[in-house]
N, C-alpha and C positions, 0 to 999 in steps of 0.2 A: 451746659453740661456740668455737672455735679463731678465733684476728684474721687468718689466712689464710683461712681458711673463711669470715668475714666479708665480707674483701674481695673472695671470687671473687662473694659474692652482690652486693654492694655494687657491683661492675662490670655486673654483668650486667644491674641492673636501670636501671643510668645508661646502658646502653648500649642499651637498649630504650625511655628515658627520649624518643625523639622521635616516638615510634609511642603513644606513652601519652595520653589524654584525660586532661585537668585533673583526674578523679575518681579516676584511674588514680594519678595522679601524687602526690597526696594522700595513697592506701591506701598507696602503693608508700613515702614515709618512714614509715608508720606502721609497717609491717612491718620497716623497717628498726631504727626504735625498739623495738620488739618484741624483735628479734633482740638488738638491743647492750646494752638497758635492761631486762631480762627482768624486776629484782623491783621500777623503781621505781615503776609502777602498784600496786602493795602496798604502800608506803610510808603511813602516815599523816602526818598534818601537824605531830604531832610531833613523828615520826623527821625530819622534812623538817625540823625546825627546830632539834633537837637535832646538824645538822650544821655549819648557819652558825655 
């Protein structure tokens, strides 16, 4: 995914962001992490440490 393409999703969901339930609003960064952080839920605590 393209940092354009990012950001039209990235708008759209800030801008639905006042219609959203607490639980809504939750899922809705998780997806957003999803999107921008695709492999560092695969990372182990190694790789995570072999960065610092």
């Amino acid at each position: 995914m393209t940092r354009k393409e990012y950001e039209l999703v990235f708008q759209a969901i800030r801008h639905y962001r006042c219609l959203m339930t607490d639980e809504q609003e939750v899922l809705s960064e998780k997806i957003l992490d999803d999107i921008f952080y695709p492999s560092f839920d695969s990372l182990t605590q190694e790789d995570l440490q072999n960065v610092q």
